[in-house]
N, C-alpha and C positions, 0 to 999 in steps of 0.2 A: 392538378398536374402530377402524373405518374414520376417520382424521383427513386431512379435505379443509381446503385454505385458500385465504383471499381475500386478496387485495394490492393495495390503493387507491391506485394511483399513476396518477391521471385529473390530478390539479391542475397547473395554469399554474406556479404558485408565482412571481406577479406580484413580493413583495416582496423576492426574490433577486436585482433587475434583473438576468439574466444570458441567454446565449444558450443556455444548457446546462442542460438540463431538470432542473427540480428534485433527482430522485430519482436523478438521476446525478450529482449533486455529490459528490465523495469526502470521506470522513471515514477515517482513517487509510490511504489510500493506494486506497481502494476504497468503490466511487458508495452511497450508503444503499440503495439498493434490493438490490443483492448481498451487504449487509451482512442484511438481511432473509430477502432466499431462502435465504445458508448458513443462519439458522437451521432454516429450514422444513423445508430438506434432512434438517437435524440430527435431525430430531424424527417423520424418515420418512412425512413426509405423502403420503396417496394420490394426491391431485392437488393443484395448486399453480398458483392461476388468478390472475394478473397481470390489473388493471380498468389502464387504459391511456385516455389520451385527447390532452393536445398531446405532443408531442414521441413519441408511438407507434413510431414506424418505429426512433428513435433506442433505446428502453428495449427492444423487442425483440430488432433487433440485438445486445446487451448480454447478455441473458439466455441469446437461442439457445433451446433444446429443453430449458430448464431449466424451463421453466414452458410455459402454456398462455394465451390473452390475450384479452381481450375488451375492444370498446370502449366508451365513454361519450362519445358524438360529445358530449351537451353535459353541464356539469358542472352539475346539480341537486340538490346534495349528495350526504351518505355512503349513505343509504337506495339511491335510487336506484344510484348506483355498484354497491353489492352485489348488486340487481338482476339486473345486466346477467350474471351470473353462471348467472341460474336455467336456463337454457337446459343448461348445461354440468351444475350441481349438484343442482339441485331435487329430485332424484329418488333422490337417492343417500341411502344408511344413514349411520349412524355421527354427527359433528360437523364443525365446521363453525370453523374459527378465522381470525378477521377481522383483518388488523392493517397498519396505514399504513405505506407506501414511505417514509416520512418519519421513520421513529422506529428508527435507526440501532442504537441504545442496548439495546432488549429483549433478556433475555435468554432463550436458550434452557433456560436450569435454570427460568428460573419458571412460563415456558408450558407445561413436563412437569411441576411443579406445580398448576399454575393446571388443566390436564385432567386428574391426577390428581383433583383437590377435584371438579372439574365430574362427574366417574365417580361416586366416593363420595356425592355430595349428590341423583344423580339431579336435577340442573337443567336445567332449559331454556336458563338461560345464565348464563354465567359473566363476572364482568366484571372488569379485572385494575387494581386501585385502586393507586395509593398516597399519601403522608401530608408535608405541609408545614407547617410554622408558620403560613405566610398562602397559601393555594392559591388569591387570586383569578384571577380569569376562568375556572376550571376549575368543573365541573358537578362539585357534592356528593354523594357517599354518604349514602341516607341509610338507616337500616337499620331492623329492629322485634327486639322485644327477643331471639327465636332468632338473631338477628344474618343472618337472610336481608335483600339489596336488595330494599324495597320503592318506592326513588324514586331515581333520578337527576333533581340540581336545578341547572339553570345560573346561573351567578351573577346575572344579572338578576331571574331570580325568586326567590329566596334570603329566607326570612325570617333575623332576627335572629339565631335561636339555629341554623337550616343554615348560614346564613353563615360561623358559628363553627367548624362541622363541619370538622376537617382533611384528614379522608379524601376523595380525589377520583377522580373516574374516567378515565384513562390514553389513554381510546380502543382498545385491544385486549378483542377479546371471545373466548369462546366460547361457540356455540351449537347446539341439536340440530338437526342439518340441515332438516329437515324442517318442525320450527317457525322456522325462523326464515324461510323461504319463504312461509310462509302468514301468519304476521306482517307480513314486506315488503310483500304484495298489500294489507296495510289500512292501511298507512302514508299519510295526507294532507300537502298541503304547506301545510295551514293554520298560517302564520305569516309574519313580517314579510317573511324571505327566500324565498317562495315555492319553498321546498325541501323535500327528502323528509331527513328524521334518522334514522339510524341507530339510534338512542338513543330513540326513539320505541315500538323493538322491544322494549323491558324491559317500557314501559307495556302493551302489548297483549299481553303473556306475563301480566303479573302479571296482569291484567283478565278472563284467561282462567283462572287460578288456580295458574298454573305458578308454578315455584320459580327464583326468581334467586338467586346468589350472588355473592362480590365475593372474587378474595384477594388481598389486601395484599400486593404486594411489599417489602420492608427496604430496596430500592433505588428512591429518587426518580427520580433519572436516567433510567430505562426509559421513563419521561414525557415527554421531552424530545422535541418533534415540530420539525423545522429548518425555519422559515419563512423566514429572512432570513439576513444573513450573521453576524449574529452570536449566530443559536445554532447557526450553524455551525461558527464557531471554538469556542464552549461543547461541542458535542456533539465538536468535535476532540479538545478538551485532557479530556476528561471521561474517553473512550475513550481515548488516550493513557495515561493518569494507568493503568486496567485492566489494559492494557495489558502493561504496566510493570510494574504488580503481579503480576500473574501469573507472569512471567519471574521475579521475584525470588523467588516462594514456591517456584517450581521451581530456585532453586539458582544464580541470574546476579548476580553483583554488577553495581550502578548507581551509579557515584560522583558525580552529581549527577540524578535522575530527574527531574527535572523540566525540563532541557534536553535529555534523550534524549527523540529519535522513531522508535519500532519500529511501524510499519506490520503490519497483523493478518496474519496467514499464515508472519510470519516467524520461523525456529525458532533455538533457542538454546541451546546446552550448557550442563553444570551445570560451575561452576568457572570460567565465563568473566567477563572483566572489561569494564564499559560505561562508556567514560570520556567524561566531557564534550562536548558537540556532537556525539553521533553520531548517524545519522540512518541507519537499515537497514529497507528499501525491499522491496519485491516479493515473490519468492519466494527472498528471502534465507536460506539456510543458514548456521549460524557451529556451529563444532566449540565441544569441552570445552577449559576450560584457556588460552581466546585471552584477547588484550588487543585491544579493539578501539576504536579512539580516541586520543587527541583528537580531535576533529573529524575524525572521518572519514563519507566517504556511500560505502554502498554499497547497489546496487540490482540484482538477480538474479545474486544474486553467491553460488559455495560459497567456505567458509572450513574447512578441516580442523584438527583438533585442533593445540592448543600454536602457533597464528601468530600475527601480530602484524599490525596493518593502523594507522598513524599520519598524521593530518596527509592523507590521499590520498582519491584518487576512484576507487571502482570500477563497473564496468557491463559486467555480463553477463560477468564473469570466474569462475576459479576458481584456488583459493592450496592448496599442499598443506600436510600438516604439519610444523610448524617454521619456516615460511618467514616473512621478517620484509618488511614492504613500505612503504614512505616512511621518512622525513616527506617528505612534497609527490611521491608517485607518484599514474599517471593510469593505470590499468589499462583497457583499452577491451576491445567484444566482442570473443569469441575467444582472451580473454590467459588461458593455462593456466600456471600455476606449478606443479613439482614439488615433492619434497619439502626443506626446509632451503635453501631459494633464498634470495637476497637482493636487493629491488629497493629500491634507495637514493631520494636525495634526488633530482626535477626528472629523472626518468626514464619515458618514456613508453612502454608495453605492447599493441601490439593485433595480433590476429589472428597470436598466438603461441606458443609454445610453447618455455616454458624447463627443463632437465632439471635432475633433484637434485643440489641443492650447487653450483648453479653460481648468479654475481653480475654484477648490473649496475649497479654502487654508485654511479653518480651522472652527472645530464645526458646520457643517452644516449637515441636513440630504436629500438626493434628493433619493426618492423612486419611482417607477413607473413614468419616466419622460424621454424628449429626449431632452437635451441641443446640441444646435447647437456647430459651430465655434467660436473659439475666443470668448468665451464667460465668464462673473466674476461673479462669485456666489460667494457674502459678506459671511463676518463672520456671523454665526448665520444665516445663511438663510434655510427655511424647505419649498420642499412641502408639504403641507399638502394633502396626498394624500389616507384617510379613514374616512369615514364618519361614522364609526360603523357597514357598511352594505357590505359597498362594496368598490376596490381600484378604480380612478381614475388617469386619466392622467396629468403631469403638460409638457407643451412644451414650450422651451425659444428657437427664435431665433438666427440666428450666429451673431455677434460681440453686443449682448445686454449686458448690467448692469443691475446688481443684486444687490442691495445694502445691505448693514450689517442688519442682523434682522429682514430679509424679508420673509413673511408666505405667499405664492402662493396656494392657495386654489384651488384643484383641484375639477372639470375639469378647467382648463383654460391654454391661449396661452399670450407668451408675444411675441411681434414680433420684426425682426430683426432690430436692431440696436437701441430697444428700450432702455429707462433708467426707473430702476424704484427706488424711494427715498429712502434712508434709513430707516426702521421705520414702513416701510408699510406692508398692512393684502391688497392682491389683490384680489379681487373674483370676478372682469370682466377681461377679452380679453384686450391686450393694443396691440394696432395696430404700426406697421413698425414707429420707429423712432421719439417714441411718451412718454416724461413723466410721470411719474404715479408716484400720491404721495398718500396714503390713510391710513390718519392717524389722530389723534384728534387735533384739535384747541392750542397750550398749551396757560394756564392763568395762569399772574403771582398775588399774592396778596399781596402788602408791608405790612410787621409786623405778617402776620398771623401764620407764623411759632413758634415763642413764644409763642403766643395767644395758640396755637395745643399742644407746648411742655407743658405748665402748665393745660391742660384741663387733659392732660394723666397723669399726675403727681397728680393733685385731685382724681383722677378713682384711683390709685397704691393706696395711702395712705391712699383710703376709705376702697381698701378691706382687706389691712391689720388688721384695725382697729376691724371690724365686726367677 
């Protein structure tokens, strides 16, 4: 079965106040509408036609060559929208599945349901319901006793006992390509809003003697269309909450889920630990067996089996196995950790590369640089690696010392198994196994310090005076 789809992302979406078109507003880290397409993708549809109208240029850009695009210069409702399509679909076999840029939420398991039922029933279309206690403003199922749709009823028209009716219609359809084009063409816009209904299309199936169907999803949620901001934090935390769940069923502990945010895309070992505040972004990788947390962000970040990431900010790093990183490290792009590394407290990482088992246990900043093996970079030690003009390289050998308070002025190399003293400002080459001390003379002066403390104490009391 040839499965072609529609994608209604025409609207202003006026009640967003925002500058950023509706359908690109992100819900776990990524805009609703791409939350949409993966599924379309998922469900290997033949074509995949994007209805597009403000913000056009922006929502293509976005997609790229994932989809195909049509516009709806004015918005005359959902009817029309789908319209704008026939040029591209009309003519095609197979079905036809309809579903809003705005409804983040739908899942892919129910739509390959929901076209399974639509195959089996021989229906003209299919409409993907689901069930609330009170579902006003939503348009009622109403059904005849084989339990086929013979009415979608919007709340204004609703007698007493539809009104009761908990089953509602979602806004995702499925329909036989072919009828639901020739349906379109008798679509009027007689009604208050001088618009064409989408929804209009069941009545003129059923009136033609075709068969509707409805399948009830178990999940409300899939309903959820984001008109404002705040069923966009709903649709955030809803998806969040999925999320979450899903990591856990495969094997992640969450020591508080409901303050973790795992962003979709992002993958998770079984035996890993999610502790409080963490927040793991993009196309984040985390191995088996980590701890990642408290409060840690990372965002396109790998993490290799058995590490530790605490208290820190990563971006666009990568941490090998064993290696343990904060409390309060700041990993930037380019920061590669090896295996069993140690990067401490208030210690900053970028556009680097540190080799297995070697430490940079606290306040130090190594930028543009490649530390070997087994290697100790003291407290307070900096490359210094920018001149004002331009960045430079700093390279330390495997099993060198790095003493406390150390300014390696790049370009320069320290070589293996060098030491260099505490204290020092190095701006030559220290060769394989070789001391470097570079630093001032100290003088001591008996008595000069009183002599110092009453000369400052003359100065204080003069300018008081004046």
């Amino acid at each position: 079965m040839q499965i072609n789809s529609i994608v209604l992302a025409a609207g202003k979406g006026k009640r967003m106040k925002s500058k950023l078109y509706k359908v690109l507003h992100p819900v776990c880290g990524k805009p609703m509408v791409g939350h949409v397409v993966d599924m379309l993708e998922g469900l290997n549809c033949s074509r995949k036609v994007v209805v597009v109208g403000h913000g056009a240029e922006a929502v293509q850009q976005y997609l790229g060559d994932r989809a195909e695009f049509v516009l709806q210069a004015e918005q005359l409702g959902t009817g029309h929208a789908v319209l704008q399509a026939a040029d591209l679909l009309a003519d095609s076999e197979g079905v036809t599945l309809v579903v809003c840029g705005d409804t983040p939420l739908v899942r892919e398991e129910s739509l390959r349901k929901m076209l399974q039922l639509h195959e089996e029933k021989g229906a003209a279309a299919t409409i993907l319901t689901a069930e609330l206690p009170n579902p006003f403003g939503y348009g009622r199922i109403v059904r005849n006793q084989a339990a086929d749709v013979i009415a979608i009823v919007e709340q204004k028209d609703c007698t007493p006992e539809q009104a009761a009716v908990k089953e509602f219609n979602t806004g995702t359809f499925v329909f036989d390509n072919r009828k639901l084009f020739s349906a379109l063409r008798r679509v009027t816009n007689s009604n208050n809003q001088n618009e064409y209904y989408l929804t209009d299309v069941i009545g003129i199936l059923r009136a033609d003697g075709e068969k509707i169907v409805g399948y009830l999803t178990d999940d409300a949620d899939e309903s959820i269309g984001v008109n404002d901001r705040v069923a966009l934090a709903d649709a955030e935390g809803k998806m969040r909450a999925r999320i979450n769940r899903e990591h856990m069923l495969n094997g992640v502990t969450f020591e508080d889920p409901s303050s973790t945010y795992i962003e979709a895309g992002v993958m998770i070992g079984a035996d890993t630990r999610i502790m409080a505040g963490t927040m793991l972004r993009g196309k984040t990788v985390i191995g088996e067996e980590c701890v990642i947390g408290p409060n840690a962000e990372l965002t396109d970040t790998t993490v290799a089996d058995r590490a530790t990431v605490k208290h820190s900010v990563l971006l666009e790093a990568s941490v090998g196995s064993g290696t343990s990183v904060g409390p309060f490290a700041y990993l930037r792009p380019g920061a590669k950790l090896g295996e069993d590394v140690k990067v401490g407290d208030f210690v900053e990482v970028k556009n680097a590369t540190i080799g297995n088992g070697s430490k940079v246990s606290h306040l130090s900043y190594v930028g543009d640089a490649v530390i070997g093996e087994n290697v100790n970079m003291g407290c307070g030690s900096i490359t210094v690696n920018y001149d004002g003009f331009n960045k430079h390289v700093t390279e330390v050998g495997d099993n060198a010392f790095v003493g406390s308070n150390v300014n390696l002025i790049a370009p320069v190399k320290i070589g293996k198994g060098a030491f260099v003293v505490a204290g020092s400002t190095i701006t030559k080459d220290v060769d394989d196994d070789t001391m470097a001390v570079a630093r001032e003379r100290q003088v001591n002066k008996p008595g000069y310090a009183a002599r110092l403390r009453g000369r400052l104490e003359s100065k204080k009391n003069a300018g008081k005076n004046e």
